[in-house]
MMTF fields as JSON, N, C-alpha, C and O atoms, coordinates in Angstrom:
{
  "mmtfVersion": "1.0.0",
  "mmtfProducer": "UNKNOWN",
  "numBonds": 459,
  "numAtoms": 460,
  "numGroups": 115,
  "numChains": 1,
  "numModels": 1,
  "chainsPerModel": [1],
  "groupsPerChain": [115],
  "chainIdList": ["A"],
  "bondAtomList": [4, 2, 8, 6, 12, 10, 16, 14, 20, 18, 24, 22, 28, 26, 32, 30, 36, 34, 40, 38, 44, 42, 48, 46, 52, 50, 56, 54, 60, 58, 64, 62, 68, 66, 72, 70, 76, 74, 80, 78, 84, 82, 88, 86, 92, 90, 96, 94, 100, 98, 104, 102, 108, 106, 112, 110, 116, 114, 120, 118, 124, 122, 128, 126, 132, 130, 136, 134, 140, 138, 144, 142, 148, 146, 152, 150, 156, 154, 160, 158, 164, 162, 168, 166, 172, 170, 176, 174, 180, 178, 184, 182, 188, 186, 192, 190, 196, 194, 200, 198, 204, 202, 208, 206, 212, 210, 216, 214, 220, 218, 224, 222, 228, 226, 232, 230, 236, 234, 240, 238, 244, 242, 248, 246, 252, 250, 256, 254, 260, 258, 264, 262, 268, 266, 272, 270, 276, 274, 280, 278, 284, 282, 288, 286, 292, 290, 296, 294, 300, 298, 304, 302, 308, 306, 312, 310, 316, 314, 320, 318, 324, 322, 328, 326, 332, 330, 336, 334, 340, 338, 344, 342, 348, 346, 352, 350, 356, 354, 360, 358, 364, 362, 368, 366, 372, 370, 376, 374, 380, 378, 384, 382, 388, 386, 392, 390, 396, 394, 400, 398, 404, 402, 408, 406, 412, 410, 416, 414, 420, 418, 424, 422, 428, 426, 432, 430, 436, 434, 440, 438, 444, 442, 448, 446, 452, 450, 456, 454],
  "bondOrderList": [1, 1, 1, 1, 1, 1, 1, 1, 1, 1, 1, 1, 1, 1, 1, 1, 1, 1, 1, 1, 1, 1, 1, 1, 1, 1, 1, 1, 1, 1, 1, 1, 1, 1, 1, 1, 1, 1, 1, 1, 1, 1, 1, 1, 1, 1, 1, 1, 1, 1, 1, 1, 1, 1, 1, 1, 1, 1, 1, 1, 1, 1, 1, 1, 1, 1, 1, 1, 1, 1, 1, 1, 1, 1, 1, 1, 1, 1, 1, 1, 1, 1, 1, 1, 1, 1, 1, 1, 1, 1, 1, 1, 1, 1, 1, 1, 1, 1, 1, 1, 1, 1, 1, 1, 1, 1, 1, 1, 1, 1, 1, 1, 1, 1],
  "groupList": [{"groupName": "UNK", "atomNameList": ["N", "CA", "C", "O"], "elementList": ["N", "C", "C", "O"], "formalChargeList": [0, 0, 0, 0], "bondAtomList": [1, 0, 2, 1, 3, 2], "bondOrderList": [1, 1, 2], "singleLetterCode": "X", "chemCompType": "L-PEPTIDE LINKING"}],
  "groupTypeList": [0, 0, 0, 0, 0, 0, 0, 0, 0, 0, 0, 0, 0, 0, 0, 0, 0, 0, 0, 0, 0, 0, 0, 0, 0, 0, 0, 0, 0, 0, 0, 0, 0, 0, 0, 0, 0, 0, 0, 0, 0, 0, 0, 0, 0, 0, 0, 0, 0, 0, 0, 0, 0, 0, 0, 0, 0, 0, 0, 0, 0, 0, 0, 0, 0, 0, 0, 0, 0, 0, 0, 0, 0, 0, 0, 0, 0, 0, 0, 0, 0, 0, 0, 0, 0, 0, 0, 0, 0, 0, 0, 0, 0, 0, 0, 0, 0, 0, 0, 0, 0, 0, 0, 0, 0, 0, 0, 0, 0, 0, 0, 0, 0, 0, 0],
  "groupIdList": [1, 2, 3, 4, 5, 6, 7, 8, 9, 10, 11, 12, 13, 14, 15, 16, 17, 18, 19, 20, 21, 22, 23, 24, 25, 26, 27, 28, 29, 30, 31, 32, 33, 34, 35, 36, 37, 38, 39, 40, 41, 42, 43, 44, 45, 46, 47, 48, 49, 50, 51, 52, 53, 54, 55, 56, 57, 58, 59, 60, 61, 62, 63, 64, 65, 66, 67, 68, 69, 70, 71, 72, 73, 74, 75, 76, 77, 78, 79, 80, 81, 82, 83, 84, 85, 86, 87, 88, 89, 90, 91, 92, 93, 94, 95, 96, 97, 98, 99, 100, 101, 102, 103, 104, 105, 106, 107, 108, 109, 110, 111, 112, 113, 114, 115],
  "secStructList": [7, 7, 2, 2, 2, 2, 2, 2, 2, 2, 2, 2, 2, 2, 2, 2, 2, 2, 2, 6, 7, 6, 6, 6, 7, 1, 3, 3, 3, 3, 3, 3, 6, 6, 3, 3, 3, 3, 3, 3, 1, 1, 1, 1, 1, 7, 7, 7, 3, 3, 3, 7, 7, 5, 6, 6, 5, 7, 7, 3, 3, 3, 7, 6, 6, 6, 6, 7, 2, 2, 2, 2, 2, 2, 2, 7, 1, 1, 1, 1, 7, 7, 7, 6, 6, 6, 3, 3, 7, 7, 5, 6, 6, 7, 7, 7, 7, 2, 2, 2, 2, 2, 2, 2, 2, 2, 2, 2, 6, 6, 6, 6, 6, 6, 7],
  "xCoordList": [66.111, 67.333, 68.124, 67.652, 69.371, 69.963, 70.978, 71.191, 71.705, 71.795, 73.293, 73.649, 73.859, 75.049, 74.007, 74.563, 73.224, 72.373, 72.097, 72.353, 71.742, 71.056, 71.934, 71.743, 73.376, 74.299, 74.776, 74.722, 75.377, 75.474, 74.59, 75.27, 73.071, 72.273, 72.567, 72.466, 73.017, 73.457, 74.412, 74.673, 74.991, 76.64, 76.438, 77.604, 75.64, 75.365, 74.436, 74.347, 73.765, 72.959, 73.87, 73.832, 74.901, 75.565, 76.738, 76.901, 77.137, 78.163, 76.729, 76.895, 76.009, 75.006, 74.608, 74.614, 74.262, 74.024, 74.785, 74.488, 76.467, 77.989, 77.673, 77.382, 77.725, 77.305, 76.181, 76.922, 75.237, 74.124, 74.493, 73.845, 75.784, 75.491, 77.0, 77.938, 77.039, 78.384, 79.041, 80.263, 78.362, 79.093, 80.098, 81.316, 79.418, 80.158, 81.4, 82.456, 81.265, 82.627, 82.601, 81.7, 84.094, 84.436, 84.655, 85.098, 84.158, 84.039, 85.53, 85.944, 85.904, 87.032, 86.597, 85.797, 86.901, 86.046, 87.545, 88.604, 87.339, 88.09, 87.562, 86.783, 88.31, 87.495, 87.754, 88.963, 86.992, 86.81, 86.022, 85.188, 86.612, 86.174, 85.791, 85.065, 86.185, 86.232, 85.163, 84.829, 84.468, 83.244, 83.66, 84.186, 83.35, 83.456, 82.976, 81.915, 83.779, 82.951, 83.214, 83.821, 82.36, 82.314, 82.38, 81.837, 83.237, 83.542, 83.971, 85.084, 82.927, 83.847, 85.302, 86.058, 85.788, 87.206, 88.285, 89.402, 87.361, 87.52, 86.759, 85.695, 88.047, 88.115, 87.096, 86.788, 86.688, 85.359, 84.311, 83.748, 84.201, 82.87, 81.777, 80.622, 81.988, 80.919, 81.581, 82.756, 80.643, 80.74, 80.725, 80.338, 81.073, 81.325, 80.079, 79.446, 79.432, 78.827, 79.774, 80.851, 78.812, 79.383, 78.185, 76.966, 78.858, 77.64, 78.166, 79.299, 77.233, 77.383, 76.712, 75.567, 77.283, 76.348, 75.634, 76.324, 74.127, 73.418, 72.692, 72.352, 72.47, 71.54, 70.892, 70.474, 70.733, 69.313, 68.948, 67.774, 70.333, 69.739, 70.972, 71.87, 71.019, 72.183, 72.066, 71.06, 72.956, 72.719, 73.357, 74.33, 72.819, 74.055, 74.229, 73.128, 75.318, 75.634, 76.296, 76.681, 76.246, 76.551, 77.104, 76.361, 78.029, 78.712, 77.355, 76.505, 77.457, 76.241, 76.681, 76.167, 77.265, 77.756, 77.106, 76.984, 76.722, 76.714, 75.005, 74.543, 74.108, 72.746, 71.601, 70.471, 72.703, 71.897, 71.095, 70.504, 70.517, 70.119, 68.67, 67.6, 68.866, 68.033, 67.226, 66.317, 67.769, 66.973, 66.42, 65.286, 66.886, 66.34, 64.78, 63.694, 64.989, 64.021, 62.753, 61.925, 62.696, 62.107, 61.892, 60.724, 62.241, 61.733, 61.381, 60.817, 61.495, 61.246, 60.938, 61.824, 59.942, 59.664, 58.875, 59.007, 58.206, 57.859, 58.312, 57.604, 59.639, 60.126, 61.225, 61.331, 62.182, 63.021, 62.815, 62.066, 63.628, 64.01, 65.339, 66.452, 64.972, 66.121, 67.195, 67.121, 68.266, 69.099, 69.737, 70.715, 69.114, 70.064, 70.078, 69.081, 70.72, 72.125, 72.373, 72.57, 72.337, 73.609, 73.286, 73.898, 72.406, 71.731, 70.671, 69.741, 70.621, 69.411, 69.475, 70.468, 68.553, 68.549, 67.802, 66.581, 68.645, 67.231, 67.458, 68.55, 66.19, 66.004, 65.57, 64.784, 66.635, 66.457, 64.909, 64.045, 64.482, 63.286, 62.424, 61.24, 62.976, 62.296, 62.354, 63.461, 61.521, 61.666, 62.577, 62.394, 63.708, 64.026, 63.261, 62.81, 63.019, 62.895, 63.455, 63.633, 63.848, 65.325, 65.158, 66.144, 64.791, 64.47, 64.586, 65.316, 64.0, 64.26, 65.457, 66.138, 65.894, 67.261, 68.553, 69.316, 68.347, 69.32, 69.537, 70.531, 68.433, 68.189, 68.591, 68.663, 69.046, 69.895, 70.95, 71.484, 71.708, 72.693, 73.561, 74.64, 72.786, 73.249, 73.267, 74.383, 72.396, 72.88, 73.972, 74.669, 74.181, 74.996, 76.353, 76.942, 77.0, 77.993, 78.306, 79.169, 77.038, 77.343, 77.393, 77.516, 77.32, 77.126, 78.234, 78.287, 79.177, 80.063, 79.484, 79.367, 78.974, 78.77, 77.761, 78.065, 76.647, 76.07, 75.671, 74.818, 76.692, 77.593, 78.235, 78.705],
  "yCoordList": [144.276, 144.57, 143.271, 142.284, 143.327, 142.022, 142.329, 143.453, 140.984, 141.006, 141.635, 141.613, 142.093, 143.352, 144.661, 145.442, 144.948, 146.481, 146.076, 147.005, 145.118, 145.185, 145.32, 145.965, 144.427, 145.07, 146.696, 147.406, 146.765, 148.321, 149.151, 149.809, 149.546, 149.673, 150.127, 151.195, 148.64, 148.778, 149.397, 150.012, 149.019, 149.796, 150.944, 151.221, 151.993, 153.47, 154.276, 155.503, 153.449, 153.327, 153.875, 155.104, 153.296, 152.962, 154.486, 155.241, 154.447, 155.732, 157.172, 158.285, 156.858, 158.029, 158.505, 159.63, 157.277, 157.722, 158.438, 159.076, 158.092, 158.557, 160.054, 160.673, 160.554, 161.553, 162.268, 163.018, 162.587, 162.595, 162.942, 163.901, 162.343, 162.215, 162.952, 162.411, 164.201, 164.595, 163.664, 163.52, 163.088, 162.324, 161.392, 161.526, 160.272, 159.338, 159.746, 159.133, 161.002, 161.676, 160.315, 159.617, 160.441, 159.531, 158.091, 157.773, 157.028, 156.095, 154.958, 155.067, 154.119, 153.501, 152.115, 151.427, 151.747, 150.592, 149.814, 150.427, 148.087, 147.087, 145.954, 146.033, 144.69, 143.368, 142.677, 142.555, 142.086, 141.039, 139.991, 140.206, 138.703, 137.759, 137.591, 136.633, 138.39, 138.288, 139.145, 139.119, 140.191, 140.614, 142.203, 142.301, 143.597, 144.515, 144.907, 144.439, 145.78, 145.932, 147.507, 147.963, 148.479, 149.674, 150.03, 149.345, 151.39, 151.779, 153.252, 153.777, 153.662, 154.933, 155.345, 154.375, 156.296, 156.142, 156.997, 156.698, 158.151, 157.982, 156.702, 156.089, 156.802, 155.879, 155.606, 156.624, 154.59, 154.837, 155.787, 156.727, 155.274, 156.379, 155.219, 155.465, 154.034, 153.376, 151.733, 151.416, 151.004, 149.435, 149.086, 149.692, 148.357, 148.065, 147.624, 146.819, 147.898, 147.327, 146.231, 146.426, 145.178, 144.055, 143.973, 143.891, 144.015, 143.549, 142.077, 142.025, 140.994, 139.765, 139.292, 139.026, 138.92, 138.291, 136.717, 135.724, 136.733, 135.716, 135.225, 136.121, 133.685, 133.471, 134.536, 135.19, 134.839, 136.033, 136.767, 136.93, 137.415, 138.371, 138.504, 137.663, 140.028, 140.326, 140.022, 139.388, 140.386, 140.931, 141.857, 142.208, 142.624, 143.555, 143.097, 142.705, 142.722, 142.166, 143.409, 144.531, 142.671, 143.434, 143.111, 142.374, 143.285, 142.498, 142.12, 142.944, 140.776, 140.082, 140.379, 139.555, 141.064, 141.179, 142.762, 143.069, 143.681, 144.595, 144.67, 145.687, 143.631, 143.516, 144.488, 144.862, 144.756, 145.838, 145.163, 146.165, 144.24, 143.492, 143.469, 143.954, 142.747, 142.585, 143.735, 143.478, 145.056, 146.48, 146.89, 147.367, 146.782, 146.845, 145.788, 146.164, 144.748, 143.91, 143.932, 143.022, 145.293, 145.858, 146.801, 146.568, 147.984, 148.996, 148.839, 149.84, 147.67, 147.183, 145.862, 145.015, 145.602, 143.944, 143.645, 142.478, 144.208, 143.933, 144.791, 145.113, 145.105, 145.805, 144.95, 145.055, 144.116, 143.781, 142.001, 141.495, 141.266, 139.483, 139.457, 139.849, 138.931, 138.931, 137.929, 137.321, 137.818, 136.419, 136.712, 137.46, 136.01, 135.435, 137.134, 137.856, 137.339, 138.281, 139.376, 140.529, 138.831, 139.213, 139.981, 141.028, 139.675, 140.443, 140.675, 140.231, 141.563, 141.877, 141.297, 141.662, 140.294, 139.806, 140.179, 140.018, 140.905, 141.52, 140.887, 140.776, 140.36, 139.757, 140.661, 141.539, 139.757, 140.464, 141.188, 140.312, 142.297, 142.179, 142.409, 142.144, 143.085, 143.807, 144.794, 145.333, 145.324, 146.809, 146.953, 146.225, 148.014, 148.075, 149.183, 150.031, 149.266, 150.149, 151.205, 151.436, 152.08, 152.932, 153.898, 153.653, 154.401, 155.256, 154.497, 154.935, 153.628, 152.364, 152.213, 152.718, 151.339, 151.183, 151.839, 151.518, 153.095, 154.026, 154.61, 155.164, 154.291, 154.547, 153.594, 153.772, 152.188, 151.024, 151.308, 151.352, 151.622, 152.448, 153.628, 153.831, 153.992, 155.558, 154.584, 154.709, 153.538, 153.053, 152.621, 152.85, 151.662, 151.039, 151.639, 151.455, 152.393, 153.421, 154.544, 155.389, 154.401, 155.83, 154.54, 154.894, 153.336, 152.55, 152.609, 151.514, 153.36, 153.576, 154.665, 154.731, 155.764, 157.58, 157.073, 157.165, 156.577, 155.618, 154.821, 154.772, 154.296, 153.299, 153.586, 152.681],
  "zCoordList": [89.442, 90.175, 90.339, 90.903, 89.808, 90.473, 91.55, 92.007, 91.977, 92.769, 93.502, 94.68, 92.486, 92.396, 92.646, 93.418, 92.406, 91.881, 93.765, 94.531, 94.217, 95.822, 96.813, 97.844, 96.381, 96.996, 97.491, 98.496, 95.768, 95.651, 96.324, 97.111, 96.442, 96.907, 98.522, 99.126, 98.93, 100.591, 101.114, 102.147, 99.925, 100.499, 99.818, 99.54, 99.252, 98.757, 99.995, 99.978, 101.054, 101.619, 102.647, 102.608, 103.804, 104.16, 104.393, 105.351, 103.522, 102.868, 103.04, 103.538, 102.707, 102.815, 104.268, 104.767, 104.775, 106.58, 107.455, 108.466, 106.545, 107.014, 106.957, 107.98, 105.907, 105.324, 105.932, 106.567, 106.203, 106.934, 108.019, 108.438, 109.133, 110.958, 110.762, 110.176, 111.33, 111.905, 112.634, 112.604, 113.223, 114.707, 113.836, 113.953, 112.8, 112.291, 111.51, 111.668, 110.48, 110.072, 108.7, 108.235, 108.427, 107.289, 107.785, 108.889, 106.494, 107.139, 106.221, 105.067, 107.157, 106.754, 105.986, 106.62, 105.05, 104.133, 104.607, 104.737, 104.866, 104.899, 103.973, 103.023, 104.603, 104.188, 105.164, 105.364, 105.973, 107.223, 106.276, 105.397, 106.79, 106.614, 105.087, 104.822, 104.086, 102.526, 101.929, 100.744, 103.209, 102.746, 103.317, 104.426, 102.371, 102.5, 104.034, 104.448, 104.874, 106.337, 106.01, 105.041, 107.479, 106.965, 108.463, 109.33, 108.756, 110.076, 110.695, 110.698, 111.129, 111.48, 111.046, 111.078, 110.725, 110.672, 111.916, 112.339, 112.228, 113.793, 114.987, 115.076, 115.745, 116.699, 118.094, 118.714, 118.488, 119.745, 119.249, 119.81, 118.014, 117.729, 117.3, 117.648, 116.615, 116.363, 116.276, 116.463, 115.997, 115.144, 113.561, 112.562, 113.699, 112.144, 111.373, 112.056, 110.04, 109.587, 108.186, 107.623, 108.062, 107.105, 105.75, 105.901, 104.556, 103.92, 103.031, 102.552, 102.906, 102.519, 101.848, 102.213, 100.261, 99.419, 99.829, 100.06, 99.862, 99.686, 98.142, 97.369, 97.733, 97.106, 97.026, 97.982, 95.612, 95.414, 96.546, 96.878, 97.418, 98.719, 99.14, 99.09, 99.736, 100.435, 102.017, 102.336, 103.057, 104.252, 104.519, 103.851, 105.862, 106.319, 107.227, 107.613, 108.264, 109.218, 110.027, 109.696, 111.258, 112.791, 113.814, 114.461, 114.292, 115.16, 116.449, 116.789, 116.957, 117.408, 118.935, 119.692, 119.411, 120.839, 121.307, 122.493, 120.172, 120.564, 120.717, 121.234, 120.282, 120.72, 119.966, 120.279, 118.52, 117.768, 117.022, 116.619, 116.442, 115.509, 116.651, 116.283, 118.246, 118.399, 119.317, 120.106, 119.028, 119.563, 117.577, 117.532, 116.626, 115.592, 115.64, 115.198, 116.14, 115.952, 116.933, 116.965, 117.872, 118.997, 118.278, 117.966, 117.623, 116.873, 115.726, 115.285, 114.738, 113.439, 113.561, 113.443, 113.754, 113.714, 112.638, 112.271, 112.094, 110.674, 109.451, 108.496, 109.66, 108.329, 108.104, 106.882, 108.489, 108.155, 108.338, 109.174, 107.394, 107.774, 108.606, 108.256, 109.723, 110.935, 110.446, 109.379, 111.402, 110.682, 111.979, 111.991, 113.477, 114.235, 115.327, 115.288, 115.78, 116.425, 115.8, 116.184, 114.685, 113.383, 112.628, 112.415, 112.145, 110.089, 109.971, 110.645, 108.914, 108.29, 107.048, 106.419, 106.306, 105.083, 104.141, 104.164, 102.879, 101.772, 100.648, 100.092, 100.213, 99.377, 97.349, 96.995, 96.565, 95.542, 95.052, 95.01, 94.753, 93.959, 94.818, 94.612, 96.236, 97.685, 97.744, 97.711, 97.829, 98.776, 100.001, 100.976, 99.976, 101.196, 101.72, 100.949, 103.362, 103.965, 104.391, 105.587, 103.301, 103.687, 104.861, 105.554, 105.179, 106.285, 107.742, 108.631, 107.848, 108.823, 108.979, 109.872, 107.922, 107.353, 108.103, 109.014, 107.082, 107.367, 109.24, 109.71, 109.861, 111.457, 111.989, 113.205, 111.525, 111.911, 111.949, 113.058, 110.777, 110.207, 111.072, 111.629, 110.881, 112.34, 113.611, 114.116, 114.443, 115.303, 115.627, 116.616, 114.329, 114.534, 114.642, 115.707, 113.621, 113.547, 114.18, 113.943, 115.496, 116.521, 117.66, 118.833, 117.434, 118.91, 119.775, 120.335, 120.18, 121.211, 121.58, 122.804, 120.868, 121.643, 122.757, 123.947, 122.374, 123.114, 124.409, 125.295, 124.013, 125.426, 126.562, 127.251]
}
């Protein structure tokens, strides 16, 4: 797999969870900070996810205020590489944990119903 195929991957990942949760509905694709972000497209319904190419590894990033990274890291502490606040880092030529994953995913993008 390289490291376009791990991307893609995330962001197919991503679009699928959308799909999956009535609540989230269609999701609005931008670019923050030069890197594809992904967002509810109705309003007060969730947070944004980010995905960001690394060296031989992607991340998905999360806005670090909303404290999701580190309630992922309370229900997943040995499925994912943390990065901070912020990210989840996957490395080329890994297994992701999609099911995990995708339950980050739905957090994150329902994190206002939530709140």
């Amino acid at each position: 797999m390289t490291s376009n195929d791990l991307f893609d991957e995330l962001k197919s990942l991503i679009f699928e969870t959308a799909e999956q949760s009535p609540l989230i509905g269609e999701l609005e694709e931008s670019v923050r900070w030069g890197e594809p972000s992904f967002a509810p497209r109705k309003r007060n319904v969730g947070s944004s996810v980010r995905l960001a190419r690394r060296d031989d590894a992607a991340a998905m990033m999360f806005i670090c205020t909303t404290r999701l990274v580190d309630r992922f890291r309370e229900l997943y502490p040995n499925n994912f590489v943390f990065e901070g606040s912020r990210a989840l880092v996957f490395e080329n030529g890994k297994t992701i944990p999609t099911e995990q994953l995708k339950h980050c995913i739905a957090m994150a993008l329902t994190y206002k119903l939530k709140n």
